[in-house]
C-alpha positions, 0 to 999 in steps of 0.5 A: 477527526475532521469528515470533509468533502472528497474533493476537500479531502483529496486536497489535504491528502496531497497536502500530507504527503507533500510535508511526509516526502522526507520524513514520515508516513501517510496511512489510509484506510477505506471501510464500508460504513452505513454512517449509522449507530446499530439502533438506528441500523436495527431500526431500519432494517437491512434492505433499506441501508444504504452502504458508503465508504469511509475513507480515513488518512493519517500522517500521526498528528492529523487525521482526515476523512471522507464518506463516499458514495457508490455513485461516486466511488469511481470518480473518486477511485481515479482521483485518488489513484492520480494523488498516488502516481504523483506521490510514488517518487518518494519511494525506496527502490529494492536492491537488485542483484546485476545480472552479468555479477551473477552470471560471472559468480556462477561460471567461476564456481563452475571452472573451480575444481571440486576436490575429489574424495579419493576412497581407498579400497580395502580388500580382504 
């Protein structure tokens, strides 16, 4: 796993997605993350972390990231969000239902006579 800069990151990101539009996935993942082992944690305290994100991306053969800031989670948000838009044509689109085919198929169940249980009554 290879830690890089956000902008680094970004650019690799892009590249990943670029080599998985025809085949493949991309995964990313964000987790909150001091960047410290527990002991170093316990020694210093709760108040005196000091929280980042860790941003990790993998397409199954290589696998990136990046720690974040909260000062620079909003830059970094809208940056990551543009890579996201540009990327988002490789999608499936869902299959719909034509709403005239659907309408039609109602108003022919409707015009169909429906049988009719004729019930006979027996009188005693």
């Amino acid at each position: 796993m290879v830690l890089l800069q956000p902008d680094p990151f970004l650019n690799e990101l892009t590249a990943m997605y670029g080599r998985s539009t025809e085949k493949g996935s991309v995964w990313v993942t964000f987790k909150r993350s001091s960047m410290k082992s527990k002991a170093q944690r316990n020694k210093l305290g709760a108040d005196a972390l000091e929280f980042r994100c860790l941003v990790r991306a993998t397409d199954g053969k290589k696998t990136i990231s990046t720690s974040i800031s909260a000062k620079d989670q909003q830059k970094f948000q809208s940056s990551y969000a543009t890579v996201l838009k540009a990327h988002m044509h490789a999608l499936k689109k869902r299959e719909r239902k034509d709403k005239k085919k659907a309408a039609e198929v109602n108003k022919k169940e409707e015009k169909a006579p429906k049988k009719s249980r004729s019930s006979t009554k027996v009188t005693a």
